[in-house]
Residue frames as a rotation matrix with the C-alpha (Angstrom) as fourth column:
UNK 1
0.958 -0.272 0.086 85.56
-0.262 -0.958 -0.119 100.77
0.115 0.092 -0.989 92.54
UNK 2
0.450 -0.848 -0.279 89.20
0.887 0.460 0.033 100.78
0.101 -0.262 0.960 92.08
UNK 3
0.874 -0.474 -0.108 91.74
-0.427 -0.854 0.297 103.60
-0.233 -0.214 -0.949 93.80
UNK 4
-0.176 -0.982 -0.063 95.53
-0.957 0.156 0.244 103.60
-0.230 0.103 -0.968 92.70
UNK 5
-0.596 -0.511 -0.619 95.36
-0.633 0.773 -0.029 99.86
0.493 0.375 -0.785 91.49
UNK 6
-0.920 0.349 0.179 93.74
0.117 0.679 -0.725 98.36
-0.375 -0.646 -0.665 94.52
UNK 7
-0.381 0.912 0.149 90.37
-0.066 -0.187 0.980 97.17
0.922 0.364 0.131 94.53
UNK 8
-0.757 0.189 0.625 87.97
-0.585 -0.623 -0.520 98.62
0.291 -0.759 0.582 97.08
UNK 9
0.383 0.859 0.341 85.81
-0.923 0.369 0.108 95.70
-0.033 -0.357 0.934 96.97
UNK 10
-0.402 -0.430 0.809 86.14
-0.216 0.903 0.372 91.49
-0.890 -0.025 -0.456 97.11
UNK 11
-0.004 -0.045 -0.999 86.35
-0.996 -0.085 0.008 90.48
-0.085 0.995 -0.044 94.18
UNK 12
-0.943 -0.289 -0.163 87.36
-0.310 0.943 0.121 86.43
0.119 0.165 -0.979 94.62
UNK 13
-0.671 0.723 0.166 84.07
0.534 0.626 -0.568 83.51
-0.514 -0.293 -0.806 94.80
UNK 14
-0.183 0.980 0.073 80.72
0.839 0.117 0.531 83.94
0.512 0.158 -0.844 94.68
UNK 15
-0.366 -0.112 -0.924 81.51
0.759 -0.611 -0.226 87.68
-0.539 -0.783 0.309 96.82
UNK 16
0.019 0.476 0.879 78.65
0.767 -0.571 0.292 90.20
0.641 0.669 -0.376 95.67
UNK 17
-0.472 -0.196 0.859 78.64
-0.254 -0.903 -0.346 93.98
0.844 -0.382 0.377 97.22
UNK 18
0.106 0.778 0.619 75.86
-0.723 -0.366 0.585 93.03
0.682 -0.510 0.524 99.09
UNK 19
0.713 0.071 -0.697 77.10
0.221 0.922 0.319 89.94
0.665 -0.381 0.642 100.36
UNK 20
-0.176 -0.793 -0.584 80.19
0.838 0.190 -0.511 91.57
0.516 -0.579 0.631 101.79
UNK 21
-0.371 0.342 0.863 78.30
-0.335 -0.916 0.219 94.36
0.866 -0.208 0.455 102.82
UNK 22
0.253 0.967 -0.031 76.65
-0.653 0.194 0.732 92.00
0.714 -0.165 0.681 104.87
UNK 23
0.547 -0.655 -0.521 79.10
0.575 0.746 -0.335 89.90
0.609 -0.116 0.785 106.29
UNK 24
-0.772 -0.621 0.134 80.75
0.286 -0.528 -0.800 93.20
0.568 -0.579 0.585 107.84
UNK 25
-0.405 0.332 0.852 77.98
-0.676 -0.736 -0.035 94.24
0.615 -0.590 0.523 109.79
UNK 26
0.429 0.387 -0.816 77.62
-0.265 0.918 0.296 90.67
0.864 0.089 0.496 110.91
UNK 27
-0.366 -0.931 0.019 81.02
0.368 -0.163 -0.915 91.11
0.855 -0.328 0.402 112.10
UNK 28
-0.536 0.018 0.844 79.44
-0.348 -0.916 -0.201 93.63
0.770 -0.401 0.497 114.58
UNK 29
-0.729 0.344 -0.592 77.03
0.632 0.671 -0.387 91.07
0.265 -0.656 -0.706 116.01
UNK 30
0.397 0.658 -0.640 74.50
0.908 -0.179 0.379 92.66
0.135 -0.732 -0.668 118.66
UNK 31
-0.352 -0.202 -0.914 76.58
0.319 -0.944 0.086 96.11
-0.880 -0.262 0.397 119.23
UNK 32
-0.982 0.017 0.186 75.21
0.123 -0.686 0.717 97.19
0.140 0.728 0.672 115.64
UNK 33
-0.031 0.862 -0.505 72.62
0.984 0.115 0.136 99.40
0.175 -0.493 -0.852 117.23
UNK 34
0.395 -0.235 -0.888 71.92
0.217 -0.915 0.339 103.20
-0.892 -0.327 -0.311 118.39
UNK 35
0.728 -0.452 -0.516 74.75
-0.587 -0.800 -0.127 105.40
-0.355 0.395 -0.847 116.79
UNK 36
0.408 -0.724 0.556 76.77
0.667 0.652 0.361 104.12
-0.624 0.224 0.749 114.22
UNK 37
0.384 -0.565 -0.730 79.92
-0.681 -0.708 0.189 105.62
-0.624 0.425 -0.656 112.57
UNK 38
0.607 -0.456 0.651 81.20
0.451 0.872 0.190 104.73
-0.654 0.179 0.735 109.31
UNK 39
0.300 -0.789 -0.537 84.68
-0.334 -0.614 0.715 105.72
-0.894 -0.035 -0.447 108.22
UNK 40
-0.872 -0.431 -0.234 85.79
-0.285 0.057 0.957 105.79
-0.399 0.901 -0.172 104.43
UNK 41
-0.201 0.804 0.559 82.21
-0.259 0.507 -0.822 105.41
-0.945 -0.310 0.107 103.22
UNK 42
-0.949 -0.175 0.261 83.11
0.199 0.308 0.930 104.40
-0.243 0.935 -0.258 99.17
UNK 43
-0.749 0.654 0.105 79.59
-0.117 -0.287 0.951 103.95
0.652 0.700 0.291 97.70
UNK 44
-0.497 0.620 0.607 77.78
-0.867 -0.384 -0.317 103.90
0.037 -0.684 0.728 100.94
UNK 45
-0.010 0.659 -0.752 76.61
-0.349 0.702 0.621 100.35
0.937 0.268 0.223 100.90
UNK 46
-0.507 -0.277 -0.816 77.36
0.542 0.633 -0.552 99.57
0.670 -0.723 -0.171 104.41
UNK 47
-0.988 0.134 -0.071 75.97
-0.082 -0.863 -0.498 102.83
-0.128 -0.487 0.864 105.70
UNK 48
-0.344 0.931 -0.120 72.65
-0.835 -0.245 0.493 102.04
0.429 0.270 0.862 103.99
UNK 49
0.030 0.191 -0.981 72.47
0.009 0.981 0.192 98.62
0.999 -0.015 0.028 104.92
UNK 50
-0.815 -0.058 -0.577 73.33
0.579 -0.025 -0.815 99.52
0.033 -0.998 0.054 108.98
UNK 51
-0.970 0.244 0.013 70.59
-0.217 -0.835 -0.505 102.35
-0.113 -0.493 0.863 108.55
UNK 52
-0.385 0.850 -0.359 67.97
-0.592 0.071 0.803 100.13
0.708 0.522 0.476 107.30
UNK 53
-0.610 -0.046 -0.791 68.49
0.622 0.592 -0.513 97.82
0.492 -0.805 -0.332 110.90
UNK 54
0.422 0.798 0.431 65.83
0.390 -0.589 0.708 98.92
0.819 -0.131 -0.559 113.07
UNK 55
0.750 -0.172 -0.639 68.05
0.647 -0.011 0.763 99.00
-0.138 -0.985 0.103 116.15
UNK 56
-0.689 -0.691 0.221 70.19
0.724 -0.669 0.167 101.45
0.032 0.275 0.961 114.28
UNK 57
0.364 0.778 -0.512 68.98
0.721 -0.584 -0.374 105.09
-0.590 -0.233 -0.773 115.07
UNK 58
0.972 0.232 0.029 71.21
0.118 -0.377 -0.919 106.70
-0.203 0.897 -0.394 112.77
UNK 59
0.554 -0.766 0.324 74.55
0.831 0.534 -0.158 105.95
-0.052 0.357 0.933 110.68
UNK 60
0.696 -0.402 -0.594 77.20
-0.265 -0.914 0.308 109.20
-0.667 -0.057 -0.743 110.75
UNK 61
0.534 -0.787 0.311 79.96
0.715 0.616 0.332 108.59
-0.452 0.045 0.891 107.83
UNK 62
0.409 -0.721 -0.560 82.92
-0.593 -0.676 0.438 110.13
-0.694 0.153 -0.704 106.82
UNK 63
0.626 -0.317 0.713 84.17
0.777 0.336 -0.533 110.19
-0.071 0.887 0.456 103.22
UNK 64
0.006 -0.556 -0.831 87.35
-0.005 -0.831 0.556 112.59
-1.000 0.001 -0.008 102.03
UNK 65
-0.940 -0.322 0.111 87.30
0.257 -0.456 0.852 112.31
-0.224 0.829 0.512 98.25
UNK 66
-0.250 0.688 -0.681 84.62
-0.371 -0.718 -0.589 114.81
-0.894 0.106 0.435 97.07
UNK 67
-0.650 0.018 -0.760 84.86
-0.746 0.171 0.643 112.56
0.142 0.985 -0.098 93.72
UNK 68
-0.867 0.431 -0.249 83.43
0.497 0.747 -0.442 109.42
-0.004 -0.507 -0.862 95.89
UNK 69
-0.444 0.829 -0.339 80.39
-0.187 -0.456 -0.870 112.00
-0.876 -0.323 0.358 97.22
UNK 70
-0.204 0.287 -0.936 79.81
-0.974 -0.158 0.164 112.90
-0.100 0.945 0.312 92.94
UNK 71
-0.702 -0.242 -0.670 80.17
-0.507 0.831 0.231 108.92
0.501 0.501 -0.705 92.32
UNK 72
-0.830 0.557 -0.046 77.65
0.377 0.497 -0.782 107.71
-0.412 -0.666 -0.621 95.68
UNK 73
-0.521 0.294 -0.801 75.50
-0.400 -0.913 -0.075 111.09
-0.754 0.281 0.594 93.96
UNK 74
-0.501 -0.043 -0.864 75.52
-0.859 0.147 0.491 109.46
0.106 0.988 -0.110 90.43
UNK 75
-0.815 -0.002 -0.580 75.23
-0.058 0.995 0.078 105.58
0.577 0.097 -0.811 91.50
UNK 76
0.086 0.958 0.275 71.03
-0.672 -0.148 0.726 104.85
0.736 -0.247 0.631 91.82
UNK 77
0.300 -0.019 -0.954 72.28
0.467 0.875 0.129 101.72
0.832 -0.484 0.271 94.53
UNK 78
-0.828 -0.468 -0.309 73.77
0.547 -0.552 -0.629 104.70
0.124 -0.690 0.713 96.86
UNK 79
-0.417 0.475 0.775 70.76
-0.064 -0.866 0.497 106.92
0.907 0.158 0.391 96.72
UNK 80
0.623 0.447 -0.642 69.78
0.581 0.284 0.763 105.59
0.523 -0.848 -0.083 100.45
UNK 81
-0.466 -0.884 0.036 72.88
0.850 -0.459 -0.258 107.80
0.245 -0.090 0.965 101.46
UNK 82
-0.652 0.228 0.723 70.37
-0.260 -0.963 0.070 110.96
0.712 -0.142 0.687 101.45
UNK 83
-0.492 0.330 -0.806 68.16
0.340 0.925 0.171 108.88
0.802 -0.190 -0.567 104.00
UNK 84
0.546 0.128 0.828 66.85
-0.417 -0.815 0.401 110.16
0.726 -0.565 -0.392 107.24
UNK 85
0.906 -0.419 -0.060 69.14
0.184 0.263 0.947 108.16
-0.381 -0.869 0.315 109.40
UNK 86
0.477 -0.834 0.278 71.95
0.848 0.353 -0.396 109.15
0.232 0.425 0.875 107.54
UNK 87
0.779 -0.294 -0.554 74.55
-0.009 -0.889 0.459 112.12
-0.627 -0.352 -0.695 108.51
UNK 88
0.555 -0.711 0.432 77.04
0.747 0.198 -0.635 112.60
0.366 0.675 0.640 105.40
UNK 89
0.756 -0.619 -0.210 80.37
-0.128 -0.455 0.881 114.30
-0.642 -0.640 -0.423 106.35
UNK 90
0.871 -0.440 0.217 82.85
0.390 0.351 -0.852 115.10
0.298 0.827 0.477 103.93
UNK 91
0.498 -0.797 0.343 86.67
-0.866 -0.478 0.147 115.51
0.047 -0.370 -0.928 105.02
UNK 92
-0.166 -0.924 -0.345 89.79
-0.561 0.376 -0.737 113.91
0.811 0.071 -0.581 106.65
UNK 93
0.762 0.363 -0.537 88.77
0.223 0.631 0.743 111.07
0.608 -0.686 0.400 109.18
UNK 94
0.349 -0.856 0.380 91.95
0.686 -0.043 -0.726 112.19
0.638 0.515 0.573 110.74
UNK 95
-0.869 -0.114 0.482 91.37
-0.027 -0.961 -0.276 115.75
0.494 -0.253 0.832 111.12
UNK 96
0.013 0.993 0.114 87.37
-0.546 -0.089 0.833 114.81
0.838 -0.073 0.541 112.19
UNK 97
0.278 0.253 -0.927 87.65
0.541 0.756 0.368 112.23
0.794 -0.604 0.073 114.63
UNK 98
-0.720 -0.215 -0.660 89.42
0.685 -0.068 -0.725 114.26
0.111 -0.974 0.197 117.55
UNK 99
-0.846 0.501 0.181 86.52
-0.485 -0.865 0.129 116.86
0.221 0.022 0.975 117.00
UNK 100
-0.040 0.769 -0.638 84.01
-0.058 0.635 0.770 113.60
0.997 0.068 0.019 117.84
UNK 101
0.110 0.284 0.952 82.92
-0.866 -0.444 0.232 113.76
0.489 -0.850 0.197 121.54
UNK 102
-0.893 -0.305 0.331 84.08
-0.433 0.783 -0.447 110.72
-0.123 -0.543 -0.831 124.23
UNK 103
-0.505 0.827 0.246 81.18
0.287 0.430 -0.856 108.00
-0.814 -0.361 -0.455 124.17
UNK 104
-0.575 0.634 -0.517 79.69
-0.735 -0.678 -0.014 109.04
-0.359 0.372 0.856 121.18
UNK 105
-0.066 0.105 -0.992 79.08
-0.839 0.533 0.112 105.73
0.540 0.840 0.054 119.10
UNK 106
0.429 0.090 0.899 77.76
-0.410 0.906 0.105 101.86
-0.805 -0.414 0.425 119.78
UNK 107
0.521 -0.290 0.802 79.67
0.473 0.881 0.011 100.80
-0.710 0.374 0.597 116.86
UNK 108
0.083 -0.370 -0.925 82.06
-0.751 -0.634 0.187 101.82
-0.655 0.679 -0.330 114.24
UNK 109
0.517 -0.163 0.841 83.01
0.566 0.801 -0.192 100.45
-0.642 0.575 0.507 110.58
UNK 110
0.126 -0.833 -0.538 86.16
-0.773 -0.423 0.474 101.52
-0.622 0.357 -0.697 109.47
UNK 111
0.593 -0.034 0.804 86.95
0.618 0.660 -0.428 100.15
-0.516 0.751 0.413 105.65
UNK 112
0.334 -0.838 -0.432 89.64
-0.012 -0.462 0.887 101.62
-0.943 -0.290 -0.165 104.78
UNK 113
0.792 -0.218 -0.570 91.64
-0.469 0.379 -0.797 101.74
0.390 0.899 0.198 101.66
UNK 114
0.703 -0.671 -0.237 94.58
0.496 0.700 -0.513 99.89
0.510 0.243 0.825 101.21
UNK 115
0.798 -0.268 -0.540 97.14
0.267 -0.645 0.716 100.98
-0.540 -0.715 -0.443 103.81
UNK 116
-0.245 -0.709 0.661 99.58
0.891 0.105 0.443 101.21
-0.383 0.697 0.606 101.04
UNK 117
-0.406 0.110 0.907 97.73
0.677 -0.630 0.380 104.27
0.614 0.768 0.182 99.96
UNK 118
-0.148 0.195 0.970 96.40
-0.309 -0.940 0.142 105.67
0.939 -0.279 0.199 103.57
UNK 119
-0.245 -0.324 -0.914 98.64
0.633 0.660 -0.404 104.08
0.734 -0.678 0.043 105.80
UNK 120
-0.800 0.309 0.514 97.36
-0.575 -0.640 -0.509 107.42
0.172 -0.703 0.690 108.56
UNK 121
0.016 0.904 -0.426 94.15
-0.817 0.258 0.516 104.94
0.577 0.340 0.743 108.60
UNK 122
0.760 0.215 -0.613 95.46
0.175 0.841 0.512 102.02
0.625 -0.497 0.602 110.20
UNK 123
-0.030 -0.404 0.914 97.12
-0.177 -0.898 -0.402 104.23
0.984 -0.174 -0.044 112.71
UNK 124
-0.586 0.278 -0.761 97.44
0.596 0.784 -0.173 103.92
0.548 -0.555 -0.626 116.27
UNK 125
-0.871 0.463 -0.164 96.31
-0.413 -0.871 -0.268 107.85
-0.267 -0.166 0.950 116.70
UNK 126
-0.581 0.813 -0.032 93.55
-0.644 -0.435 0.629 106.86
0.498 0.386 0.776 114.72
UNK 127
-0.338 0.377 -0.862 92.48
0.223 0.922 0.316 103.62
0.914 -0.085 -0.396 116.80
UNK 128
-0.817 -0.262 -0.513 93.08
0.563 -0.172 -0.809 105.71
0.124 -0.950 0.288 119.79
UNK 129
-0.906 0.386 -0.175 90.32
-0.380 -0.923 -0.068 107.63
-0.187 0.004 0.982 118.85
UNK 130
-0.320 0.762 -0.563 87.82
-0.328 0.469 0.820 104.96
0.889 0.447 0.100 117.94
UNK 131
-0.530 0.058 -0.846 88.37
0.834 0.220 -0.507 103.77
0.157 -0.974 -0.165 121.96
UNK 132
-0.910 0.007 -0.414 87.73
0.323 -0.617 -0.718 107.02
-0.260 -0.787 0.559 122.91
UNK 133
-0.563 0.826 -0.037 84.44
-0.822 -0.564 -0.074 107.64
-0.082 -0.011 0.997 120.71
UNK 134
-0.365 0.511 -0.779 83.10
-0.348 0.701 0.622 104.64
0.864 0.498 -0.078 121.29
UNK 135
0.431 0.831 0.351 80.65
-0.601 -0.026 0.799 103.52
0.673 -0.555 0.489 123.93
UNK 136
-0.201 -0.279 0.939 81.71
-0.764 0.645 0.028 101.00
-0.613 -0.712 -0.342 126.98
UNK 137
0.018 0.610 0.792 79.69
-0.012 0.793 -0.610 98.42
-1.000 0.001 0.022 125.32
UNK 138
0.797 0.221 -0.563 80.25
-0.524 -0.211 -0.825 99.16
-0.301 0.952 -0.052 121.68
UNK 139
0.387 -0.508 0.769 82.31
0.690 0.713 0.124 97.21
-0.612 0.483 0.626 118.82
UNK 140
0.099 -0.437 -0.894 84.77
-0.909 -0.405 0.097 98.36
-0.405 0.803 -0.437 115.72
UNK 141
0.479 -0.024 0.877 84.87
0.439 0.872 -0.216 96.51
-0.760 0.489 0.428 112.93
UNK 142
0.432 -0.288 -0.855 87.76
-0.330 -0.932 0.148 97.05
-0.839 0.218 -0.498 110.65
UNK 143
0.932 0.351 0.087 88.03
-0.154 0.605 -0.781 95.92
-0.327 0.715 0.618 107.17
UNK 144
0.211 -0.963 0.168 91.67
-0.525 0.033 0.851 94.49
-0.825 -0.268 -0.498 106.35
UNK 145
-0.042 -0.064 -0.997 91.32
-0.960 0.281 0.022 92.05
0.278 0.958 -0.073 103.48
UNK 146
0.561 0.372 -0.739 91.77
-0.296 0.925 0.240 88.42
0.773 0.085 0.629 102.67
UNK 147
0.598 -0.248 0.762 93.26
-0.801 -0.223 0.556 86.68
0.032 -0.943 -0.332 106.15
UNK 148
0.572 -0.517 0.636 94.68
0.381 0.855 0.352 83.86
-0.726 0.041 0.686 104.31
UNK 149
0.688 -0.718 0.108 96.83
0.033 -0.117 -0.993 86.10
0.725 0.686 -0.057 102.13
UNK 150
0.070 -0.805 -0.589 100.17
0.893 0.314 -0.322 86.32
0.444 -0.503 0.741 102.85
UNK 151
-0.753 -0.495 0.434 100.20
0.352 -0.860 -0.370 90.51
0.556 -0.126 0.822 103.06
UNK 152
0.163 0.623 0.765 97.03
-0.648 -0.518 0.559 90.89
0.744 -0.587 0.319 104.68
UNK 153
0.637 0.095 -0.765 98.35
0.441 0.770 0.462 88.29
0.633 -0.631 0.448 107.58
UNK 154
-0.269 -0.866 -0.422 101.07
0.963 -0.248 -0.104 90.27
-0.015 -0.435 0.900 108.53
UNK 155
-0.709 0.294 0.641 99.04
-0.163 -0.953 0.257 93.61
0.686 0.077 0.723 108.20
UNK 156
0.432 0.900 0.059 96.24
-0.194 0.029 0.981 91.69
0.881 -0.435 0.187 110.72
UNK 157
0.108 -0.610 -0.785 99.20
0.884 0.420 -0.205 91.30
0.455 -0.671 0.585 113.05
UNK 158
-0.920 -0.390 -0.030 99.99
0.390 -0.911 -0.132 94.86
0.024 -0.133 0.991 113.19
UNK 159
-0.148 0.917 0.370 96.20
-0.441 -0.397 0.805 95.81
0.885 -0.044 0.463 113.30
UNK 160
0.636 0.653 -0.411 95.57
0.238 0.340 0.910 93.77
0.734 -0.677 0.061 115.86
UNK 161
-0.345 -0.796 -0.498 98.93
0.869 -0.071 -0.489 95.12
0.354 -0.602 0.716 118.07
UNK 162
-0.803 0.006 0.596 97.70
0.021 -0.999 0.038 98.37
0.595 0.043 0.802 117.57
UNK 163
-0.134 0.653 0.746 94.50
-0.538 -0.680 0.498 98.07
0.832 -0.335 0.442 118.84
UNK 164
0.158 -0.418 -0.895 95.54
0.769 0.620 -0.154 96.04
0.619 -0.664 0.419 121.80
UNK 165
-0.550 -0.811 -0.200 98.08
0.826 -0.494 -0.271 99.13
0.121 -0.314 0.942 122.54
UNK 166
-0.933 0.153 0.326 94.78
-0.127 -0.987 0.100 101.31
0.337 0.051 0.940 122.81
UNK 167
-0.908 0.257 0.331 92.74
-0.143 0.551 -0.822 99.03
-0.393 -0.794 -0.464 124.98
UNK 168
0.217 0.944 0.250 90.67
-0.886 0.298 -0.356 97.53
-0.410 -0.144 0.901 122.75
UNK 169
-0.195 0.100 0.976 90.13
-0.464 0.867 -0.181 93.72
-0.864 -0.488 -0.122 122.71
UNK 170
-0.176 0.081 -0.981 90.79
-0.983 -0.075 0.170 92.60
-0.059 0.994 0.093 118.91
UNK 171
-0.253 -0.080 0.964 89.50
-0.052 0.996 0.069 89.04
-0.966 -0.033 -0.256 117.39
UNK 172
-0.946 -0.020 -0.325 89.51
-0.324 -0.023 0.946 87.96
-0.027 1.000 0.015 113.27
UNK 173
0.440 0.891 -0.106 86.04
-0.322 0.047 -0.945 88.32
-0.838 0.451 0.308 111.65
UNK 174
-0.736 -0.648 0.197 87.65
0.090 0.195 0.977 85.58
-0.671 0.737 -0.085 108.80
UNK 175
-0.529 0.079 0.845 84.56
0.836 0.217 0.503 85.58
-0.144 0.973 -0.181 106.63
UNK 176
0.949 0.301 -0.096 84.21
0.253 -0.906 -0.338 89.57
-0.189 0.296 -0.936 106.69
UNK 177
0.077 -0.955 0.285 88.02
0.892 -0.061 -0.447 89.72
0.445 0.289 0.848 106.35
UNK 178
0.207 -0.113 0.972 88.23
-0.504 -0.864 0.007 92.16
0.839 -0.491 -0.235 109.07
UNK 179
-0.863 -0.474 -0.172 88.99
0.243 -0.092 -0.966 92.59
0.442 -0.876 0.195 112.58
UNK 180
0.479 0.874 0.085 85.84
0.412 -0.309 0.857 92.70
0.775 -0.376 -0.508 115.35
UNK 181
-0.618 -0.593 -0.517 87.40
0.534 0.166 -0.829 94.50
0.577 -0.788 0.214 118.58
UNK 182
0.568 0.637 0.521 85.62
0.095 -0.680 0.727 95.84
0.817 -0.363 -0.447 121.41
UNK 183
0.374 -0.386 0.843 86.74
-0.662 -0.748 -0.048 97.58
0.649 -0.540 -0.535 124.69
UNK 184
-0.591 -0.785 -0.183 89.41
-0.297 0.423 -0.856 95.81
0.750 -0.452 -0.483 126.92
UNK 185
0.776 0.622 0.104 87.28
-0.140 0.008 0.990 94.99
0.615 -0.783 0.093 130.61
């Protein structure tokens, strides 16, 4: 899938959906378990793939373009999306999260788009809010891109300040190209 220009998946190597699908919930280690939240759920491959983990009791995600829903709808690799561990939620991650209860979640996966197109995403409001619905014990994992580019280095700097500055405890997941952080101690 491509929004505005960017592409919403990896594209470089031998990187197949499922491989980087896989690779982020790696990221997550042991905390991907219980209640998981994912945030910007594109075609729902990460959501199916966390809800098929037995130690996952069910996946909660939040999409905002109602075209995505029609496209996850359409695409026969998304059809795990209607699942019973699944909870679909269509809206503004944004406007939803403060309406998520303290403690709700042993793990999030936030995959953003490009912050070029929804810089409110790699927020520190919004990080503040992943601390707060996330468990003592629980992980975020937040896609970011390639960590040896030059613009996603200097965009994992500033991700990782931020969620410092909202007491969680950030470290690079380089071959999910993300961020793994979990609660300060």
């Amino acid at each position: 899938v491509v929004l505005g220009g960017f592409g919403m998946h990896r594209f470089a190597g031998d990187a197949s959906p499922a491989m980087d699908t896989e690779l982020k919930l790696q990221a997550l280690g042991g905390k991907l378990r219980g209640a998981v939240l994912d945030v910007c759920t594109g075609l729902g491959y990460t959501t199916i793939a966390a809800a098929a983990r037995k130690e996952v009791e069910f996946v909660a995600t939040l999409e905002l373009d109602p075209l995505m829903v029609r496209m996850q709808d359409a695409n026969p690799w998304s059809a795990d999306l209607r699942g019973p561990k699944v909870e679909r939620y269509l809206g503004d991650a944004t406007a939803l999260l403060p309406l998520i209860p303290d403690a709700s979640f042993d793990a999030i996966c936030h995959d953003p788009p490009a912050q070029a197109m929804s810089g409110e995403l790699y927020s520190a409001e919004v990080y503040a809010h992943f601390a707060r619905i996330l468990k003592p014990s629980g992980a975020l994992y937040h896609y970011i891109g390639d960590p040896d580019s030059k613009a996603s280095g200097k965009l994992f700097r500033g991700v990782a300040e931020r969620l410092r500055g909202v007491g969680l405890e950030p470290s690079v997941s380089r071959a999910a190209y993300g961020i793994t952080a979990v609660k300060s101690t």
